[in-house]
VEXNU-377035 format. One record per atom (N, C-alpha, C): y, x, z. Coordinates in steps of 0.001 Angstrom, whole numbers, padded with zeros to 6 digits, always signed. Layout:
<filos>
YXZ...
</filos>
This chain:
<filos>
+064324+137006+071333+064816+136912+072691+064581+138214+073441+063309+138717+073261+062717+139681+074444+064098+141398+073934+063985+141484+072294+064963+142002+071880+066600+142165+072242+067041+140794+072069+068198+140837+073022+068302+140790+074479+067035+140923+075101+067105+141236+076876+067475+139704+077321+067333+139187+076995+067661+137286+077525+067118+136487+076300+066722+135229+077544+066356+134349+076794+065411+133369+077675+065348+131805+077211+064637+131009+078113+063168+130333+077151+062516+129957+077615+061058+129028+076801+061054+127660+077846+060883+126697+077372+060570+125291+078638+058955+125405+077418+058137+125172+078514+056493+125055+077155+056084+123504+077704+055801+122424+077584+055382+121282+077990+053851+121319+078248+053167+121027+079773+051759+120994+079586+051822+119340+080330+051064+119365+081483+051062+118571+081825+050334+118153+083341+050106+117377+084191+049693+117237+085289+048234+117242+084982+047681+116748+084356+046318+116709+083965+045717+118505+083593+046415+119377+083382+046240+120741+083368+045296+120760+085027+045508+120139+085898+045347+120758+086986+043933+119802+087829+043442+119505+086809+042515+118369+087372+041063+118311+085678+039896+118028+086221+039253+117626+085209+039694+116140+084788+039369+115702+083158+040037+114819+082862+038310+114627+082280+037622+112985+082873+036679+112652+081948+037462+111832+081213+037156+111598+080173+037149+110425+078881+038597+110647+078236+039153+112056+078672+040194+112870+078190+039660+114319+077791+038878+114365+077538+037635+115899+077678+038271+116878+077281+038960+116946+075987+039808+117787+075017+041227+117756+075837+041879+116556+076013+043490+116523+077149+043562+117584+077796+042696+117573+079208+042929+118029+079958+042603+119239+080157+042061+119992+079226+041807+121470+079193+042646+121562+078320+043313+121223+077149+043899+121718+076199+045725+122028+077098+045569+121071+077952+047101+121397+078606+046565+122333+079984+045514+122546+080612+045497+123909+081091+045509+125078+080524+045261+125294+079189+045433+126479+078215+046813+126531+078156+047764+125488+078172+049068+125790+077554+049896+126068+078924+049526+125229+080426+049811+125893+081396+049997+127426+081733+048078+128014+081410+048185+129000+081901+049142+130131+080724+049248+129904+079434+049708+130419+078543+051052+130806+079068+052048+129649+079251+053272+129865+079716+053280+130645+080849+052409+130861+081819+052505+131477+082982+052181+132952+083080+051161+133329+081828+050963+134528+081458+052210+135025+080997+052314+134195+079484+053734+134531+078976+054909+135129+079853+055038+134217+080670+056256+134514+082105+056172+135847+082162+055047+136432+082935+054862+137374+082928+055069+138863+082277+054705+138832+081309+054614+139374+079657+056361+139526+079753+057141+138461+079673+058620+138441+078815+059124+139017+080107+058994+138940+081343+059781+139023+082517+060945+140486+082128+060026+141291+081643+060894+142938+081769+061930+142710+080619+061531+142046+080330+062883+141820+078830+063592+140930+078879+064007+140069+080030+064652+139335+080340+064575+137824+080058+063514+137904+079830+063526+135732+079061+062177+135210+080050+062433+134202+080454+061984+133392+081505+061007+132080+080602+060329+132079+081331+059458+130903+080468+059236+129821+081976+058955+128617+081619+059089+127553+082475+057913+126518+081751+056901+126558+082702+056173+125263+082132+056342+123840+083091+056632+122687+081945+056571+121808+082644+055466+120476+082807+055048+120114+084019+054205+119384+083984+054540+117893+084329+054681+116965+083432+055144+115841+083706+053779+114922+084049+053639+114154+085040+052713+113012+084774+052940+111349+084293+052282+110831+084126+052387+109548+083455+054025+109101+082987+054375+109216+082035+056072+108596+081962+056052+107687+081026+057207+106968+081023+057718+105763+080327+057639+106249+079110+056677+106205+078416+056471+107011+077169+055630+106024+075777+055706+106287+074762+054349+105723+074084+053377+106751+073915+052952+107411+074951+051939+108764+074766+050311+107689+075067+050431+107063+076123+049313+106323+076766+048615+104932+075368+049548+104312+074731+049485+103751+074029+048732+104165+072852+049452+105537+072492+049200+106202+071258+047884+107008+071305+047431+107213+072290+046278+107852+072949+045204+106481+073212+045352+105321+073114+044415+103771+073072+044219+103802+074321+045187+104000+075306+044529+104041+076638+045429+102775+077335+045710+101906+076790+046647+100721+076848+045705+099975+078306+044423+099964+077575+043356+098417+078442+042650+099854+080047+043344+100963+080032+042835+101608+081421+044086+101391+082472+043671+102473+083684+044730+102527+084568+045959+102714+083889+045813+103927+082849+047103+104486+082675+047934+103557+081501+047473+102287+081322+047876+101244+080334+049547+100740+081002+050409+099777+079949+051371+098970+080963+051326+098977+082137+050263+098659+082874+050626+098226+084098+050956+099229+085215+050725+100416+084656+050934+101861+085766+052440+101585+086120+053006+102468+087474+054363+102816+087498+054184+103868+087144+055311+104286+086394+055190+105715+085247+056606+106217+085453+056996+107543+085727+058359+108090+085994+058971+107797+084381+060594+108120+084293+061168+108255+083717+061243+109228+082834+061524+109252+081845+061296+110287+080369+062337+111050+080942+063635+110366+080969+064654+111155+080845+064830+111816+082053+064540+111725+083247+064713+112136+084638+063364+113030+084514+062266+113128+083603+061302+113751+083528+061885+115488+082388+062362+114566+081913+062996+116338+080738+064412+116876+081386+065418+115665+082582+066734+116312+083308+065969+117676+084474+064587+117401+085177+064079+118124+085640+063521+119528+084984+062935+118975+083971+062464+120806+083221+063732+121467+082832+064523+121081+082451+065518+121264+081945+066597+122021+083241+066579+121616+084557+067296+121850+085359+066072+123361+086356+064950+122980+086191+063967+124128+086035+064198+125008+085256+064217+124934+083822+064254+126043+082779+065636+127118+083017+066521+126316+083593+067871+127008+083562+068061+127756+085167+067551+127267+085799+067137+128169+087214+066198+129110+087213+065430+129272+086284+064395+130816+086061+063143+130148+087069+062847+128327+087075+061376+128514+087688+060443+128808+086837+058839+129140+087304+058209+129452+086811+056974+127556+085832+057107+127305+086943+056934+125491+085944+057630+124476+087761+057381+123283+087071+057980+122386+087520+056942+120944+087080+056697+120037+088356+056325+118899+087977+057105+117351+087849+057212+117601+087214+058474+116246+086367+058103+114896+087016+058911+114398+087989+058361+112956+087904+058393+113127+089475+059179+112092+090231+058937+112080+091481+057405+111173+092500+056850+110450+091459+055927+109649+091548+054559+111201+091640+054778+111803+090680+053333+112656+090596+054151+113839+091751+054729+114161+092578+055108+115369+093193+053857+115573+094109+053253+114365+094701+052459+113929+096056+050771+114428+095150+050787+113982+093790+049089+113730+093230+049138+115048+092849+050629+116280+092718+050278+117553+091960+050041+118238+093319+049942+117850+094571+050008+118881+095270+048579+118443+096571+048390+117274+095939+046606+116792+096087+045692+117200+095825+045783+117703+094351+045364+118526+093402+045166+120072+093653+045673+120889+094368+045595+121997+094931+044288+121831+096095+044199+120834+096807+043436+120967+097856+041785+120315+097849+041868+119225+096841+040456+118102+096579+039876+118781+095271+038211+118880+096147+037408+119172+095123+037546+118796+093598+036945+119501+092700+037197+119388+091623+036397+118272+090922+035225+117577+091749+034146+117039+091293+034806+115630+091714+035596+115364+092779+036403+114376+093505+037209+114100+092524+038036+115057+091931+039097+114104+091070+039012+113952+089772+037516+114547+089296+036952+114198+088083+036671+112758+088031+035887+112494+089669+035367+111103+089562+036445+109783+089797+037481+110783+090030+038842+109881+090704+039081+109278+089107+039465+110610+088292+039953+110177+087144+039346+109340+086094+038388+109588+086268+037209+108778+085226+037018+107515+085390+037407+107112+086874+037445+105395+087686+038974+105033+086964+039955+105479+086225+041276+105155+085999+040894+105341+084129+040478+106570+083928+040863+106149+082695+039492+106203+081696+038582+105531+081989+037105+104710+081759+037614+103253+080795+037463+103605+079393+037805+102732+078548+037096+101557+079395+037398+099765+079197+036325+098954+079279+035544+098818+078065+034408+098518+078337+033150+098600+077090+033781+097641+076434+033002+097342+075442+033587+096191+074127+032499+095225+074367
</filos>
């Protein structure tokens, strides 16, 4: 891409990039690495013409929560969870406008921009009250 002077990247991280994640320990740093990656990247490719776009989707109609055993927490069935497809029409409509990321999901627009302002120790404890397996 950087060779032919154009070119686009969409990198998938996630809303949890932007928040400590207890009882997600590995999650939620592993998608701030890939956040900040794409955003460096951006950077890096800019003079050669290719645009990178990270997108951060939160909770969606997905089997990610399931597949992750997080069925019996907050983020189980019973959450309202945005749309997959209205979640990738957004990166997608991001990637092709040259943003730099985008948060997918009209439900998380309000919790990604919460997240900028509340202590970090606040939404550790926020998160840990949601996704706190129940004991056996």
């Amino acid at each position: 891409m950087a060779g032919n002077g154009r070119g686009r990247i969409l990198i998938t991280s996630s809303l949890s990039a932007t928040l400590p994640t207890p009882y997600e320990t590995v999650y939620g740093p592993s998608r701030a690495f890939t956040r900040m990656f794409a955003l460096g990247l951006r950077a890096e490719l800019k003079e050669h013409g290719v645009t990178v776009t990270c997108l951060m989707p939160g909770a969606a109609d997905s089997d990610f929560h399931a597949r992750a055993s997080m069925n019996h927490t907050a983020f189980g069935p019973g959450m309202k969870k945005n749309s997959s497809k209205e979640v990738a029409r957004q990166g997608f409509l991001a990637l092709m406008n040259g943003r730099a990321e985008i948060v997918g999901g009209d439900a998380t627009k309000r919790t990604a921009l919460e997240h900028r302002f509340l202590p970090e120790t606040y939404k550790a404890a926020r998160h840990a009250t949601k996704a706190k397996p129940p004991r056996a």
